[in-house]
Structures are given as C-alpha cells and as structure tokens.
N, C-alpha and C positions, 0 to 999 in steps of 0.2 A: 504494500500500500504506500501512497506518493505522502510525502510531509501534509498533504493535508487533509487526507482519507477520505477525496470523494471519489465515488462512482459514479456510472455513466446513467444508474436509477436509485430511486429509494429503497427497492429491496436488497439491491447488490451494497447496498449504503451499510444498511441495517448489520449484513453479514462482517462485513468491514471493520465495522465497528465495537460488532462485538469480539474481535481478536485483540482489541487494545487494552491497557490495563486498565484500571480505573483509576490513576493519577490522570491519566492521556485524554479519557473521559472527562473527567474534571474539567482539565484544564480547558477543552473545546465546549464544554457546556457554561462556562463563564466569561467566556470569548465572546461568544454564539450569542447570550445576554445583554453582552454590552454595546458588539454592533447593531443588535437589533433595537436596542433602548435608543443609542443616537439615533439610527437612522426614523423608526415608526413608534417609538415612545414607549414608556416604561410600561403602560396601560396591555399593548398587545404581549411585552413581555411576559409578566401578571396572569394574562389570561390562557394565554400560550401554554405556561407550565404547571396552572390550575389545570386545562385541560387534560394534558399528556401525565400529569402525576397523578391524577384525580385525586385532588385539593380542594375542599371546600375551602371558605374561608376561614373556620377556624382551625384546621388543617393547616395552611398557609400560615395561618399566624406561628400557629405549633412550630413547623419546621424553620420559619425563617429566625424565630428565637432559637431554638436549637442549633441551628449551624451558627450564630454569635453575634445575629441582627438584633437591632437593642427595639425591640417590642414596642417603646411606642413612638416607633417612627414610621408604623405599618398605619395608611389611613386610606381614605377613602378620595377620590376626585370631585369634581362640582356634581359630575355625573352618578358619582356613585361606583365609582370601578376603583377597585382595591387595589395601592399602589403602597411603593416603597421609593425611598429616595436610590437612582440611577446606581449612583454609586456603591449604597447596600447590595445589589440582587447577587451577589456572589456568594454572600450566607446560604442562600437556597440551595446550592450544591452541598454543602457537610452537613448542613439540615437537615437534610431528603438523607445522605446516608445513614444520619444518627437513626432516625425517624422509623426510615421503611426498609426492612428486610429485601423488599425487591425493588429499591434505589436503583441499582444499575440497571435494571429494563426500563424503567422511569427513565433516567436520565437518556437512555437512550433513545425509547420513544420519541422524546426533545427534539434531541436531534434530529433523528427523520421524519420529523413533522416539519421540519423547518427547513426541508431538504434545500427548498428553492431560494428560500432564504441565503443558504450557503453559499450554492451555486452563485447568485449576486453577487454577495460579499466578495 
C-alpha cells in the first residue's frame, strides 16, 4: 500500500486498511478530521462520526471526555448540531478506543465513508 493507502474503490479501501496498525489508523483518522473540519466544518465532522461510530449524543459526549476532551467545551450550534471546538476533534480517536471494544471497525468505517473525501484531499 502507497504512503497514503488509497484504492482505486471503497471496498478495496476498506481491505487496505484494515492491514494497518492502529497507530496508522489513528493517525489518518485525525488527519481525515481536521481536513474535513477546514474545508466543510466541524458540524459535518460531528455528524460524520456520530454516524459511522453510532454515537448518540450522549455517547459523543462519553467518548470525546474519555479520549481527554475537557467536557464542557462539547455544545451545540445556533442550529442545534453538536459540535466541539476544530481543534479538540482528535480526542474522539483515544475516546472511541477507551470506549468501544470495536473502535477499530468504527474508526475504520470513518474512513470509508469518507472515501471521497480522501480522494479530494
């Protein structure tokens, strides 16, 4: 796999992915975060790994405390969509592993949900 483990689809992505270790993981899931926070906002970040981790919101709050997001910096937009300041979302990565026995399929899901995401980037 190339230094930046994409394939040519999301399945082949998936496979890819799961050969890496879970630092490797990490690290591309807090990347993955932060370009998508610049470029489409913290909001579809939020919703993206509520989606893919299946995260309620008190779920969310759970894990983003747990990985060493200070709790109450977790609020809400004018709209009502559950955010965290840009620069926190990287606690959701050690948070999800404290949290969820099957973090690594989570975190990976992330991933190839955001295949095309990648691909952009």
């Amino acid at each position: 796999m190339g230094a930046t483990g994409l394939a040519p689809n999301p399945t082949e992505y998936r496979e890819r992915l799961r050969q890496q270790t879970d630092e490797q993981l990490d690290a591309w899931v807090a990347e993955l975060m932060r370009d998508v926070a610049v470029r489409r906002g913290v909001v579809k970040v939020v919703a993206d790994l509520q989606r893919t981790a299946h995260l309620d919101e008190r779920a969310f709050r759970r894990v983003f405390a747990r990985g060493g997001g200070a709790p109450h910096v977790v609020g809400k937009d004018a709209q009502g969509h559950l955010v965290v300041p840009a620069i926190a979302l990287h606690f959701l990565v050690p948070g999800l592993r404290v949290e969820l026995p099957e973090a690594r399929e989570r975190l990976i899901a992330y991933l190839v949900s955001s295949f095309d995401e990648i691909v952009y980037v």
